[in-house]
PDB file of N, CA, C and O in Angstrom:
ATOM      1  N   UNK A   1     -17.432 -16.948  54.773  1.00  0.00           N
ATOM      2  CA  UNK A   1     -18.509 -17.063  53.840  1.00  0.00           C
ATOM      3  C   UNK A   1     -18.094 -17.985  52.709  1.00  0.00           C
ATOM      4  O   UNK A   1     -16.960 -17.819  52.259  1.00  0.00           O
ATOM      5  N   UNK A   2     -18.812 -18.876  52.221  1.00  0.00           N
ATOM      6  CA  UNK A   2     -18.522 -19.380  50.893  1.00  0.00           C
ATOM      7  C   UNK A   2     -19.491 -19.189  49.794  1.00  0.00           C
ATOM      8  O   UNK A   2     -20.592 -18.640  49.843  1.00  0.00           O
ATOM      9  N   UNK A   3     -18.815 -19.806  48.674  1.00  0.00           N
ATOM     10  CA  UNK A   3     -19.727 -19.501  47.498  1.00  0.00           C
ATOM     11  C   UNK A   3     -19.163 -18.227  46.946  1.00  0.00           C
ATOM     12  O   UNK A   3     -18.147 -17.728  47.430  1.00  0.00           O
ATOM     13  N   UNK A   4     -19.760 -17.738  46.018  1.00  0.00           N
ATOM     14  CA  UNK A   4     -19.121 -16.422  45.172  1.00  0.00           C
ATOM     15  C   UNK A   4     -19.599 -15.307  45.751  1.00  0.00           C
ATOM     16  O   UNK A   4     -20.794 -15.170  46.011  1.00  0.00           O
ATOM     17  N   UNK A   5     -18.625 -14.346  46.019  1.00  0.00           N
ATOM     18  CA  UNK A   5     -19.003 -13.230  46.291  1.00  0.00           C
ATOM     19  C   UNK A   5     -19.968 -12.193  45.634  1.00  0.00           C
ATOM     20  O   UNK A   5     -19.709 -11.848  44.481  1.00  0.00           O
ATOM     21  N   UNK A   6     -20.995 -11.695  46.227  1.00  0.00           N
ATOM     22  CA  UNK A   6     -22.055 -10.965  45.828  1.00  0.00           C
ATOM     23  C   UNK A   6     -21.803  -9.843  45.702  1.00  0.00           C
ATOM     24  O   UNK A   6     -20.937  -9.726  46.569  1.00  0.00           O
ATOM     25  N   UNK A   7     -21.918  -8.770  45.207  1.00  0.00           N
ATOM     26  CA  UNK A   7     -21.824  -7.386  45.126  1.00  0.00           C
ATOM     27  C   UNK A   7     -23.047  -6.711  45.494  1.00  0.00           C
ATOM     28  O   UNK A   7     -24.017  -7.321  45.044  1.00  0.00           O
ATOM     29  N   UNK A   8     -23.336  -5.750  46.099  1.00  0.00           N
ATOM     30  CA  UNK A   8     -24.521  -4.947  45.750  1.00  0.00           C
ATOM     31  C   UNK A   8     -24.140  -3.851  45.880  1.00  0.00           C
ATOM     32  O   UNK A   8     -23.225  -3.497  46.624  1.00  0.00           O
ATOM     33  N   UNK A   9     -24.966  -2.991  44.988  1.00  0.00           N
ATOM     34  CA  UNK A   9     -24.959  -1.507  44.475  1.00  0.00           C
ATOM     35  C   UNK A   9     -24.118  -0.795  46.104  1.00  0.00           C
ATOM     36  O   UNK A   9     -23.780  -1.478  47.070  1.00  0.00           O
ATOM     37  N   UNK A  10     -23.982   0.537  45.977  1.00  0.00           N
ATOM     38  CA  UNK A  10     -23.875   1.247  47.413  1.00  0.00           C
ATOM     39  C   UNK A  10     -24.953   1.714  47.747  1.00  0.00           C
ATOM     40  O   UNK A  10     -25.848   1.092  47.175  1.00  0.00           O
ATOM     41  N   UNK A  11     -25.323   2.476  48.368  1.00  0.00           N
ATOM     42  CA  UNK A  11     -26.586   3.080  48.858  1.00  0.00           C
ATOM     43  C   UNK A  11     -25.664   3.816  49.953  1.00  0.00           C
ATOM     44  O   UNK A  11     -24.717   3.384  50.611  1.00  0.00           O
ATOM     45  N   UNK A  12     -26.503   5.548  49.900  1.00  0.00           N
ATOM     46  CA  UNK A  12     -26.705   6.271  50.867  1.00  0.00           C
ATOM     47  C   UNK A  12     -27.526   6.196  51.931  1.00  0.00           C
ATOM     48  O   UNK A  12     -28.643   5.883  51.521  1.00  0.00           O
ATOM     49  N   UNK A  13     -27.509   6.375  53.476  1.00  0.00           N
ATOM     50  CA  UNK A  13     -28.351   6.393  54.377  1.00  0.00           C
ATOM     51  C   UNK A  13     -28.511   7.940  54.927  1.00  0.00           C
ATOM     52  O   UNK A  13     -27.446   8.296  55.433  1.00  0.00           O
ATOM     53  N   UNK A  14     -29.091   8.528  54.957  1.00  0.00           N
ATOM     54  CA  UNK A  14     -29.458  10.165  55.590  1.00  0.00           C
ATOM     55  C   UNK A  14     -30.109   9.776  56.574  1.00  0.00           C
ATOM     56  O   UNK A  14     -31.240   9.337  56.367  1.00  0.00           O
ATOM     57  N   UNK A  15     -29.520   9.829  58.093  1.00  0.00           N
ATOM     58  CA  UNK A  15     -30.764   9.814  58.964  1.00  0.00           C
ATOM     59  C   UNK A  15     -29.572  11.285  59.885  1.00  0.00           C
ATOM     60  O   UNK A  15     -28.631  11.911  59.396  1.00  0.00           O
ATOM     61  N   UNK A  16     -30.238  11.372  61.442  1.00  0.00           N
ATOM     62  CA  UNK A  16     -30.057  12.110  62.329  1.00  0.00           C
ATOM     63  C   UNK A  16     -29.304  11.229  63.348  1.00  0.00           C
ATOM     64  O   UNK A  16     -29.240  10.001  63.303  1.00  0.00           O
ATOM     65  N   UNK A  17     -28.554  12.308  64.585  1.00  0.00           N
ATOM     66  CA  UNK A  17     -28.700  11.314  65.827  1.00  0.00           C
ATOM     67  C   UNK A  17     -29.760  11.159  66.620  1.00  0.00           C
ATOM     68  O   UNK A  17     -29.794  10.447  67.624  1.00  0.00           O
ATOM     69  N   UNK A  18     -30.711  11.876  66.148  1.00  0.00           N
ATOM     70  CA  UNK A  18     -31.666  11.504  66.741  1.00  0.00           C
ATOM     71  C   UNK A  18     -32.596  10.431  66.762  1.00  0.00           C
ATOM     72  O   UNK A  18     -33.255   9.898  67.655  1.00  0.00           O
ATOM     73  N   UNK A  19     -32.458  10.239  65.407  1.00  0.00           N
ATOM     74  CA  UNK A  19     -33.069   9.082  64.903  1.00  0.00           C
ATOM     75  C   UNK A  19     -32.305   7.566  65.379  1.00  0.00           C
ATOM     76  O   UNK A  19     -33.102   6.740  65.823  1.00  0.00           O
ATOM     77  N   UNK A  20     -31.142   7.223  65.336  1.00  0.00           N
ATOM     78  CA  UNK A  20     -30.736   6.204  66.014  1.00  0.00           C
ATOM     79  C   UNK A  20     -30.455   6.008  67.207  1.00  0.00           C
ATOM     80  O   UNK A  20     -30.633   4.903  67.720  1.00  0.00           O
ATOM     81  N   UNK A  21     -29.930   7.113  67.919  1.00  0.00           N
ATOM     82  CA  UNK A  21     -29.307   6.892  69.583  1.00  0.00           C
ATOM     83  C   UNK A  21     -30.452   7.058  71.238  1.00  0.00           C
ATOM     84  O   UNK A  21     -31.113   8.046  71.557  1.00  0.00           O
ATOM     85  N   UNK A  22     -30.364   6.104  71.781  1.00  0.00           N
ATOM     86  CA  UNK A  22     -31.284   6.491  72.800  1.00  0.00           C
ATOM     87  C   UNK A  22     -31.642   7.859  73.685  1.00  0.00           C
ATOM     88  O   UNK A  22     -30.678   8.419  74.208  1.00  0.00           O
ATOM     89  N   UNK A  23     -32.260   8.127  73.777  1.00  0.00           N
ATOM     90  CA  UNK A  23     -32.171   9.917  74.758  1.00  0.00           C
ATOM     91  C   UNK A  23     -31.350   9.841  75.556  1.00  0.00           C
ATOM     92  O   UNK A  23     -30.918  10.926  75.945  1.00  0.00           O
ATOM     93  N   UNK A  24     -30.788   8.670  76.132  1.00  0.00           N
ATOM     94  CA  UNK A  24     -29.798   8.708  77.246  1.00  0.00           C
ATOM     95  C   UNK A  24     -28.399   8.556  76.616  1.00  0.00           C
ATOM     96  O   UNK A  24     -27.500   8.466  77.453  1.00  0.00           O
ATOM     97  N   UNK A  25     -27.998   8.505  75.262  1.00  0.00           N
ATOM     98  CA  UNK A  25     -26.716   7.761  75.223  1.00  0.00           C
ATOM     99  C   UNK A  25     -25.707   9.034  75.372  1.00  0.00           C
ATOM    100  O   UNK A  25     -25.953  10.240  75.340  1.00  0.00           O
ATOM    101  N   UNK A  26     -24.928   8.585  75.484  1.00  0.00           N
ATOM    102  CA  UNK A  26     -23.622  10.013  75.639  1.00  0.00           C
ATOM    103  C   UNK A  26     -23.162  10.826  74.376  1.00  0.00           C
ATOM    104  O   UNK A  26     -22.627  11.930  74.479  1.00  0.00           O
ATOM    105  N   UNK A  27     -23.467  10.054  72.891  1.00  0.00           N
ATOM    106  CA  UNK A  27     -23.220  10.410  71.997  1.00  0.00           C
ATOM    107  C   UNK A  27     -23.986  12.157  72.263  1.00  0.00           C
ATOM    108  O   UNK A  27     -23.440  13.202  71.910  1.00  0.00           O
ATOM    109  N   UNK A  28     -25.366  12.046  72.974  1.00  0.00           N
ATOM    110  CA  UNK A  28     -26.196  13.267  72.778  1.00  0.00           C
ATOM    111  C   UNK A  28     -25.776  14.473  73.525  1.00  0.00           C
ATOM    112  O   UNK A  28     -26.127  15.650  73.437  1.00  0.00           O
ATOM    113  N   UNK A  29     -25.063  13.958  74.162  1.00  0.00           N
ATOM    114  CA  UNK A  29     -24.105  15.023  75.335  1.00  0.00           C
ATOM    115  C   UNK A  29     -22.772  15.580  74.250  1.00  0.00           C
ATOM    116  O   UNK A  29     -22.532  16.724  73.866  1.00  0.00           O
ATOM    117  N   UNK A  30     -22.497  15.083  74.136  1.00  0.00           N
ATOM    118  CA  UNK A  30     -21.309  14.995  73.090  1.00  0.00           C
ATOM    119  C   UNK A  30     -21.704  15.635  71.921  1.00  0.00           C
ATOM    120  O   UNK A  30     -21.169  16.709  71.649  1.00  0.00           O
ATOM    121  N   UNK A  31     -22.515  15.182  71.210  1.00  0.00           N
ATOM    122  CA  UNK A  31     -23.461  16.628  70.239  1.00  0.00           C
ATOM    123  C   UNK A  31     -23.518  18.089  70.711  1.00  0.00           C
ATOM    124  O   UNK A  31     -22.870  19.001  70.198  1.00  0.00           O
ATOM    125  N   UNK A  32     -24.311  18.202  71.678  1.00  0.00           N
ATOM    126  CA  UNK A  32     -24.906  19.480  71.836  1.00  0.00           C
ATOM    127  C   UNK A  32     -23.230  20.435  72.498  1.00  0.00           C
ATOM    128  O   UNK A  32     -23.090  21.645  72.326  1.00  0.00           O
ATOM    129  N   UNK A  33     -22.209  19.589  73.188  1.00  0.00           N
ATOM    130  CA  UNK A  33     -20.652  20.483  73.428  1.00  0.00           C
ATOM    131  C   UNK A  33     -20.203  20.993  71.631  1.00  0.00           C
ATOM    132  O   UNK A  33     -19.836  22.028  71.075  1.00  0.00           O
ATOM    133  N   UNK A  34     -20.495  19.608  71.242  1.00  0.00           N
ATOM    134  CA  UNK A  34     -19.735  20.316  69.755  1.00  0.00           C
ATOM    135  C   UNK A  34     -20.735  21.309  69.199  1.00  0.00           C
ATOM    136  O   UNK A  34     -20.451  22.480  68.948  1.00  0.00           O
ATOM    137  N   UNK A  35     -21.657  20.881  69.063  1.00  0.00           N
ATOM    138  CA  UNK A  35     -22.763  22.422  68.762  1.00  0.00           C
ATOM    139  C   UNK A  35     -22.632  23.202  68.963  1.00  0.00           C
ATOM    140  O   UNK A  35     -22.880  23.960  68.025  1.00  0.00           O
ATOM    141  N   UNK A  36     -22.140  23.909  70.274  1.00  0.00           N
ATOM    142  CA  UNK A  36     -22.323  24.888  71.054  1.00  0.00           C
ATOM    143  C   UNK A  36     -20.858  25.666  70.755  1.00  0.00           C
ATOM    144  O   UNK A  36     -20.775  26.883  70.586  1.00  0.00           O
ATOM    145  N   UNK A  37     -19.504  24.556  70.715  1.00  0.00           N
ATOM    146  CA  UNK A  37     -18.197  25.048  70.227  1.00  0.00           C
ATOM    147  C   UNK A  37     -18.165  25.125  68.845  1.00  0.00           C
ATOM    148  O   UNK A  37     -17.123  25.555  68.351  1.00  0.00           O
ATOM    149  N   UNK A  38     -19.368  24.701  67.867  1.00  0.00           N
ATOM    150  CA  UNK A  38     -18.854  25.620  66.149  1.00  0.00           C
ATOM    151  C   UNK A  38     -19.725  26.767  66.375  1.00  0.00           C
ATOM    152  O   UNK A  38     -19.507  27.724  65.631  1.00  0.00           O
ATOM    153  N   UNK A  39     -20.754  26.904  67.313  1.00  0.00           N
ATOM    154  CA  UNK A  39     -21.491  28.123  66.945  1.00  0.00           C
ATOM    155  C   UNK A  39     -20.797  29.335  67.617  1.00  0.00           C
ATOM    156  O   UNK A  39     -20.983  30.461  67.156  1.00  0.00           O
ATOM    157  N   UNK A  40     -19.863  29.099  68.884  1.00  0.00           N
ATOM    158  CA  UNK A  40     -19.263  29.971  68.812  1.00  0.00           C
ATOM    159  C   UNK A  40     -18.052  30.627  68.109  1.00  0.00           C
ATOM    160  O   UNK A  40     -17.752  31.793  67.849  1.00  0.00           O
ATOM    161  N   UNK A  41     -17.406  29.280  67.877  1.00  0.00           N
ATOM    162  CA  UNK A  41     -16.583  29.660  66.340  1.00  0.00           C
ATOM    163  C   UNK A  41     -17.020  30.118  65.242  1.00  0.00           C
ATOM    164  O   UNK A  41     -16.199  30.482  64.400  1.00  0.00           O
ATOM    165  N   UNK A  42     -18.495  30.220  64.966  1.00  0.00           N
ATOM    166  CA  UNK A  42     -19.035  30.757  63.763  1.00  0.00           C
ATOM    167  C   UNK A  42     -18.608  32.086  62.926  1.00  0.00           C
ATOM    168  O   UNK A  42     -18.530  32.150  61.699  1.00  0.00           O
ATOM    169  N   UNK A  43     -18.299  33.337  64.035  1.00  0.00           N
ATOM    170  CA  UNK A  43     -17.872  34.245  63.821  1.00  0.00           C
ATOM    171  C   UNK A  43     -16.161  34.730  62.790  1.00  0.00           C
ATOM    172  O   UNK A  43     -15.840  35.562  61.942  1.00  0.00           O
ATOM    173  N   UNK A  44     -15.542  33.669  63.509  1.00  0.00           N
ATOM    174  CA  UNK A  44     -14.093  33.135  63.479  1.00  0.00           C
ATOM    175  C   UNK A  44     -14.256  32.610  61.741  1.00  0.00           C
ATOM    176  O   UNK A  44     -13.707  32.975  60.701  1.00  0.00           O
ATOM    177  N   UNK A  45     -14.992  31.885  61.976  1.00  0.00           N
ATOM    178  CA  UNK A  45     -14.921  30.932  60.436  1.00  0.00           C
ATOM    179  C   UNK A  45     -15.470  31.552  58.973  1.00  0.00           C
ATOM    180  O   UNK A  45     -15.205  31.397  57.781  1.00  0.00           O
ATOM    181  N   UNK A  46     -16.371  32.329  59.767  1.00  0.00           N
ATOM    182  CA  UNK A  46     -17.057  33.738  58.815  1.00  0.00           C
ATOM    183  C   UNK A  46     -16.276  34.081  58.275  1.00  0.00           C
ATOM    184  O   UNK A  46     -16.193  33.900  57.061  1.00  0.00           O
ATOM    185  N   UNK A  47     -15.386  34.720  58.984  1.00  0.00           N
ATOM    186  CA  UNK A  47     -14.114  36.080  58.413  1.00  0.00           C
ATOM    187  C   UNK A  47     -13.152  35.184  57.932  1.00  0.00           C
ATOM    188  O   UNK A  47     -12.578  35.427  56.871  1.00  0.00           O
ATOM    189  N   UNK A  48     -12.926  34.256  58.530  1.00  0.00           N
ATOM    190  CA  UNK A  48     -11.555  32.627  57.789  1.00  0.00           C
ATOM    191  C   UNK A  48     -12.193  32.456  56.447  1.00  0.00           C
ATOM    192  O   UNK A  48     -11.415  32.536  55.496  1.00  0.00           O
ATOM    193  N   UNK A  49     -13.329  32.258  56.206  1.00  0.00           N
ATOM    194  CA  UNK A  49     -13.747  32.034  54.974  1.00  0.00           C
ATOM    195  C   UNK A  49     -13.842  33.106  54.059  1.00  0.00           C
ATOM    196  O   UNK A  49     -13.406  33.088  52.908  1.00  0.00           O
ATOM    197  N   UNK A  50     -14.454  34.079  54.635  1.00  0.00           N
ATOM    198  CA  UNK A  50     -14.866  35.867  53.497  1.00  0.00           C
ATOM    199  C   UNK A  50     -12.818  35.884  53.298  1.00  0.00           C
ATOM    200  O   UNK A  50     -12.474  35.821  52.118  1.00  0.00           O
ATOM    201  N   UNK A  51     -12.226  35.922  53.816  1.00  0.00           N
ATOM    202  CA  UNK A  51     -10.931  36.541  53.749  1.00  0.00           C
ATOM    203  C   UNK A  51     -10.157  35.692  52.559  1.00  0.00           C
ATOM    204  O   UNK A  51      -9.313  36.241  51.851  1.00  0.00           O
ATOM    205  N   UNK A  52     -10.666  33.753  52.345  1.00  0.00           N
ATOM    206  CA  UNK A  52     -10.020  32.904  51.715  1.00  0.00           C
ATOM    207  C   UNK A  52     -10.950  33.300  50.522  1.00  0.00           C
ATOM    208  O   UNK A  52     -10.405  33.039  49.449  1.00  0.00           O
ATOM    209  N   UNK A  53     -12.097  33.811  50.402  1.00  0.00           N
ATOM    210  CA  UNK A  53     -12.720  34.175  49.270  1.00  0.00           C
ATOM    211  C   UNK A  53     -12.179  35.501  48.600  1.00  0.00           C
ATOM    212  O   UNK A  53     -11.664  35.467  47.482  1.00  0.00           O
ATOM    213  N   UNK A  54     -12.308  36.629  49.297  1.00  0.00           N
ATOM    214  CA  UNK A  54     -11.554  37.343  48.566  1.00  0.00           C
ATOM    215  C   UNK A  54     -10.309  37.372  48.009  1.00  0.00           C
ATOM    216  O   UNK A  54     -10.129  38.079  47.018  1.00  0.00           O
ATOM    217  N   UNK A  55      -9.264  36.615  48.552  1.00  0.00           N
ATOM    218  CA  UNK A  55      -7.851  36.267  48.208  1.00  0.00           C
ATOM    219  C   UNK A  55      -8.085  35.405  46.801  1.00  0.00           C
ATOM    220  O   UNK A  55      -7.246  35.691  45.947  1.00  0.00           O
ATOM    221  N   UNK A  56      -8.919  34.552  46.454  1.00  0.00           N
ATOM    222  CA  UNK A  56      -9.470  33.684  45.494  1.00  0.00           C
ATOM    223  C   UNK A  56      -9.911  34.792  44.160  1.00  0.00           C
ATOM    224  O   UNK A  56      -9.764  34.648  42.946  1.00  0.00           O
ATOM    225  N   UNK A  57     -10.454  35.832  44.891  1.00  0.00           N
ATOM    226  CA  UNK A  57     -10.650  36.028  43.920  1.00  0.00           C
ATOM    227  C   UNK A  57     -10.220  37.231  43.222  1.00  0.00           C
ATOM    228  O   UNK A  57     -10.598  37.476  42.077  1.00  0.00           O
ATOM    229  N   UNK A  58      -9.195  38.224  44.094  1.00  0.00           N
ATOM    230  CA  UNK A  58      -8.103  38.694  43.877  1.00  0.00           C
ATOM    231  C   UNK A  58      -6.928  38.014  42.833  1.00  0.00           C
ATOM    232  O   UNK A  58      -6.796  38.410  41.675  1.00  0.00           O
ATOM    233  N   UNK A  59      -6.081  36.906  43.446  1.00  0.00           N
ATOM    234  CA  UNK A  59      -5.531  36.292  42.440  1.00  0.00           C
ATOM    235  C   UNK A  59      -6.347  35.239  41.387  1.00  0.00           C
ATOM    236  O   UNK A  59      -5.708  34.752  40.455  1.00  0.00           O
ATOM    237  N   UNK A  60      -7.486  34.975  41.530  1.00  0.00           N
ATOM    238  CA  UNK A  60      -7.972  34.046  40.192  1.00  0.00           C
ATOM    239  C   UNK A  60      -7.927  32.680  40.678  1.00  0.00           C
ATOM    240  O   UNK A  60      -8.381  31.862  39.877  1.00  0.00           O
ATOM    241  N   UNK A  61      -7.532  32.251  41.697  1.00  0.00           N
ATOM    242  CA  UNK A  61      -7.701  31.264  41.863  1.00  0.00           C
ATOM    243  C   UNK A  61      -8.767  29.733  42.646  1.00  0.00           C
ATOM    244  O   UNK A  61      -9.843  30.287  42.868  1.00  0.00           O
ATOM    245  N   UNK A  62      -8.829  29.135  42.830  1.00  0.00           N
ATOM    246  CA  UNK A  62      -9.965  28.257  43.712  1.00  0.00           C
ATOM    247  C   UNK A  62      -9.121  26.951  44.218  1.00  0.00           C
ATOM    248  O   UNK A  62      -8.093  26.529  43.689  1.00  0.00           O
ATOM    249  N   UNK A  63      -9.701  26.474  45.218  1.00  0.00           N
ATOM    250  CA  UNK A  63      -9.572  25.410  45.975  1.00  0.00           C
ATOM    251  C   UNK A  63      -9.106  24.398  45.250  1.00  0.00           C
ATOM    252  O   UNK A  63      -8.107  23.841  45.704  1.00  0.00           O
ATOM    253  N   UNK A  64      -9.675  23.891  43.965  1.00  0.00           N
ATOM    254  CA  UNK A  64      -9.274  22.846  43.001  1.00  0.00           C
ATOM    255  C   UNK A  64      -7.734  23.329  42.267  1.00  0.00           C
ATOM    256  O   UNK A  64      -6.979  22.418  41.929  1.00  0.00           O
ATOM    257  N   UNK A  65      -7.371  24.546  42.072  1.00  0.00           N
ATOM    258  CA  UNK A  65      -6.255  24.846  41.313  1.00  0.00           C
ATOM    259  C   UNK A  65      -5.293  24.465  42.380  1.00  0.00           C
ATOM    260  O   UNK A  65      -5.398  25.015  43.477  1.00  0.00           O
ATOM    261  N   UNK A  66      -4.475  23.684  42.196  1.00  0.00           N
ATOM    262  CA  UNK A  66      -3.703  23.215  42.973  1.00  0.00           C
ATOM    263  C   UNK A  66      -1.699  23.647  42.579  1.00  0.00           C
ATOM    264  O   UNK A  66      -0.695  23.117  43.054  1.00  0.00           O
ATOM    265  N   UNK A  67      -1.818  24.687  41.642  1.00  0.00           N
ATOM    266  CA  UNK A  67      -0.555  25.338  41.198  1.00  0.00           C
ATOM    267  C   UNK A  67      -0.903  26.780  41.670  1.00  0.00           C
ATOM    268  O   UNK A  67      -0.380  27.787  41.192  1.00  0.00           O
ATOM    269  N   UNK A  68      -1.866  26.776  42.686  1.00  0.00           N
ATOM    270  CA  UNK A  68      -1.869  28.398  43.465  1.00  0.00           C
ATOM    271  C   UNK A  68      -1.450  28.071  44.658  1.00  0.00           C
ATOM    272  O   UNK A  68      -2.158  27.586  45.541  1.00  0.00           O
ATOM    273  N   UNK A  69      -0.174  28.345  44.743  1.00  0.00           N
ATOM    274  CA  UNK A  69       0.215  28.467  46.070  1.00  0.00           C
ATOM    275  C   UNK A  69       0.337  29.786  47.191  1.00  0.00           C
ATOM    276  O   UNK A  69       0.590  29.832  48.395  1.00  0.00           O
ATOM    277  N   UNK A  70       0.098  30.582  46.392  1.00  0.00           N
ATOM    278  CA  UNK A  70       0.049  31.805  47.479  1.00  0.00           C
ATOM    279  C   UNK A  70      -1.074  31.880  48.342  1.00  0.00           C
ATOM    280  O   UNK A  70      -1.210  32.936  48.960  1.00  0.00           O
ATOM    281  N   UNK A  71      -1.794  31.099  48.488  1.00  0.00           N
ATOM    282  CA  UNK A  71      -3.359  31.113  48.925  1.00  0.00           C
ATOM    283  C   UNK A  71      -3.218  31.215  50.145  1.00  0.00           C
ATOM    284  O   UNK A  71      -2.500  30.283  50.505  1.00  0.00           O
ATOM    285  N   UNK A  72      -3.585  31.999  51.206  1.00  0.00           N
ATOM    286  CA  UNK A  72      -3.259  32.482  52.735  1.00  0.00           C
ATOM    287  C   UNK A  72      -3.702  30.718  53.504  1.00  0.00           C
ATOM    288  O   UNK A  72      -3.044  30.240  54.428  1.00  0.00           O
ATOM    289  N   UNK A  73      -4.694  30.138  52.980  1.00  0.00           N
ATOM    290  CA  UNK A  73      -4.708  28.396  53.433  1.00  0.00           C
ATOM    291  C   UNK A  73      -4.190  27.650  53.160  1.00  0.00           C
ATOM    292  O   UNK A  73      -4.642  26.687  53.779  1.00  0.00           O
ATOM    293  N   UNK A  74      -3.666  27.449  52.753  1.00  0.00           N
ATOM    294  CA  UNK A  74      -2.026  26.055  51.971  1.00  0.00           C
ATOM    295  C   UNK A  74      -1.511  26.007  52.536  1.00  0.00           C
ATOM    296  O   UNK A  74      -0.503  25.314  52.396  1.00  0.00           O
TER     297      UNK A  74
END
């Protein structure tokens, strides 16, 4: 490219895969396996999370305090 470099602002895009990928592409196959493997992890991640919350809030601490090291996730 020549000439001076242009800048422009950033911008967010929000769309779906649905919205860009053809009904046939593999990406959509590939969606609905991972779908199907967090929803059955859902249960798992429930109690991973309720358990990192109560520990939080047992000792006083949160995700941003980064001088809590006893945190059962670190």
């Amino acid at each position: 490219m020549r000439g001076d470099e242009e800048r422009h602002a950033g911008f967010i895009v929000m769309t779906t895969l649905e919205d860009v990928a053809p009904d046939d592409h593999p990406l959509r196959t590939i969606h609905a396996m991972v779908h199907a493997a967090l929803a059955q992890m859902n249960p798992e991640l429930d109690a991973l999370y309720a358990a990192a919350d109560a520990h939080e809030a047992e000792v006083g601490c949160g995700l941003t305090n980064l001088n809590c090291h006893d945190a059962p996730f670190l």
